[in-house]
C-alpha positions, 0 to 999 in steps of 0.5 A: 578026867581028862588027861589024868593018866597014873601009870604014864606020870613017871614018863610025864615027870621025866619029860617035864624035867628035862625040858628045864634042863634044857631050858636052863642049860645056857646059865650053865645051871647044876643038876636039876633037883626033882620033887615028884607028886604024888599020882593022884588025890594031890590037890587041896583046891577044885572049882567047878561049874554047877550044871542045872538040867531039870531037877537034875544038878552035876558037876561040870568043867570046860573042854581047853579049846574055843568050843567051851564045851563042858563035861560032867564031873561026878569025881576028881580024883587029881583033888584031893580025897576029901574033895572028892567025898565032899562033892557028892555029899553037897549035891546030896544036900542041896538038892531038894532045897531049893533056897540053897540050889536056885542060881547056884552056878559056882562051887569052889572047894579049899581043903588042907591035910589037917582034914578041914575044909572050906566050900564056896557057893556062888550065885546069881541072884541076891543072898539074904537072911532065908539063905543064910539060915539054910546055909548055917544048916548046910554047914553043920550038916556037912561039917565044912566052913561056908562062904556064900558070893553073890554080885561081889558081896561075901557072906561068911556062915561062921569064918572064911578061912581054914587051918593048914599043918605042913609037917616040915623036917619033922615040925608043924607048921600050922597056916591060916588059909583064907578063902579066895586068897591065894595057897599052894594047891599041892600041900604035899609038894609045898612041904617038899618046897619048904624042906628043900628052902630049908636044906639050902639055907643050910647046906650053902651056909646062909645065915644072917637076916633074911628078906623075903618079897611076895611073902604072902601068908609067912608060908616060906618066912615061917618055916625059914626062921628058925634057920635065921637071925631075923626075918622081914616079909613084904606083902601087899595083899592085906588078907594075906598080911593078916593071915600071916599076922595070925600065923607068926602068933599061931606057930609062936615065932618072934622074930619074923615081922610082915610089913604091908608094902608091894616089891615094887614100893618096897625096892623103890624105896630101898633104892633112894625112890621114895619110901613113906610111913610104911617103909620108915616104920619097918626099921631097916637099921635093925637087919643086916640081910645077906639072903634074898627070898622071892616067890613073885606071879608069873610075871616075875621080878620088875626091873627094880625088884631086879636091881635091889636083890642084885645087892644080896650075896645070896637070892632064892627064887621060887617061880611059877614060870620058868620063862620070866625066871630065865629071863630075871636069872639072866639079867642077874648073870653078870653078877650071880651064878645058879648053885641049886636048881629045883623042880616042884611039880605043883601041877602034873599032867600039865606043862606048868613048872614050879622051879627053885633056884639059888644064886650066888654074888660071884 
């Protein structure tokens, strides 16, 4: 595995938190709190390429670089162990049926800590009724949910999602994870994100209602209710809003409600530029939100996005890009300060940071 090196990850951890540090230093930012993850088997999602020579088939992944050079994949051992006992397991399975193996250039793998696991199969060629009797055996065979994708049609063997648990602050959270959707790929990092979400709102004494923008499937809204009043979420993706449907009933919550608008539509709206059915039907009159939740793409907050959670005495930011968090974190400096400042380390051995920060109206 390239660059996967255990012994130098301290080292690797410390250099990454200090090159927030440093980042952030101009904001005059509190000390940087560190969520280290653990060394290896900490990725609950792996894609590879299926390789075909002759009867022989193995796993590959590119070389960074313009060559596109690929390298065999036997084990991952950055996935998690359940990957990784899944992968020469389906290699095994498949490779006398030739139904099941021919044009298979594609194999995604989505596992939780709950111990389930879901395995995508993708294929240049169509998919039809023979396939799907194999791939039903497949399942069984394996013990995993199975999607086939071929020229942008989905088969779905049984269902196309599994169940995650996060145990946080002692509770289980139970979150319904839908194949190609998107899910923080370190689970146990995740917990870690939700404990420390959960420590905030607590220690600096938010309280009130709480919106969250970019919600996705409730992963922050659901763990964040017990702490508030009344939660209001705001997600676009409609598998994501169904997800989270599911999950607010699966976890027994009643008062978070998800309403299927972008932060773009939803902070126009709140700021006199239109608004719609949608935005009419989530009854804003209700809440009297005091904290601010965003979780946005690396992108980051759009001006407007910007201008709407300037309104909040409180704001917590997750970001996957420091860079657009500095850059939103500053827009927003004439009027809030950073009390808490995080790093989730979502993804060792990269240069990639999953930040937290929490302002405060000055």
């Amino acid at each position: 595995m390239l660059n996967f090196t255990p012994e130098a990850y301290p080292q690797l951890l410390a250099e990454k938190a200090e090159e927030l540090r440093q980042q952030f230093a101009p904001l005059q930012a509190p000390e940087l709190e560190v969520f280290a993850s653990d060394p290896a088997y900490f990725r609950m999602r792996a894609e590879f390429r299926l390789w075909h020579e002759g009867e022989d088939l193995y796993y590959a992944m590119y070389e960074p670089g313009e060559g596109r050079k690929h390298y065999r994949v036997d084990q991952f051992p950055i996935a998690g162990r359940l990957i990784n006992e899944l992968m020469p397991k389906l290699l095994d399975a498949i490779r006398d049926k030739e139904i099941l193996r021919f044009k298979l250039f594609q194999v995604d793998f989505l596992t939780t800590l709950s111990g389930q696991a879901l395995i995508s199969l993708l294929y240049h060629k169509p998919l039809d009724e023979t396939w799907l009797e194999q791939a039903h055996w497949l399942r069984e065979h394996l013990g995993v949910e199975l999607v086939g994708r071929s020229r942008k049609k989905k088969f779905k063997v049984k269902q196309d999602w599994v169940e995650e648990t996060l145990t946080v602050e002692g509770r289980q959270l139970h979150y319904k994870q839908v194949e190609n959707s998107f899910t923080q790929p370190n689970a146990k990092v995740a917990e870690a994100m939700l404990e420390w979400a959960l420590s905030v709102s607590r220690e600096e004494g938010l309280a009130g209602d709480l919106l969250e923008l970019y919600c996705g499937n409730g992963n922050f809204s659901l763990a964040l209710a017990s702490h508030y009043r009344r939660v209001l979420g705001t997600e676009i993706a409609k598998s994501s809003v169904y997800a989270a449907q599911y999950n607010i009933e699966r976890n027994h919550i009643d008062n978070v409600r998800i309403g299927r608008m972008s932060s773009e539509e939803f902070s126009a709206a709140m700021l006199g530029q239109g608004g719609g059915f949608r935005f009419s039907e989530l009854n804003l009159a209700d809440y009297d939100f005091t904290t601010v939740l965003v979780d946005p793409p690396r992108a980051g907050l759009d001006e407007d996005t910007i201008e709407l959670v300037r309104r909040y005495q409180h704001i917590l930011y997750i970001s996957c890009n420091p860079d657009t968090l500095f850059a939103n974190v500053e827009a927003l400096a004439d009027t809030h300060r950073i009390a808490r400042f995080a790093l989730f380390d979502q993804f060792p051995y990269t240069h990639h940071k999953e930040a937290g920060v929490l302002l405060v109206a000055k």
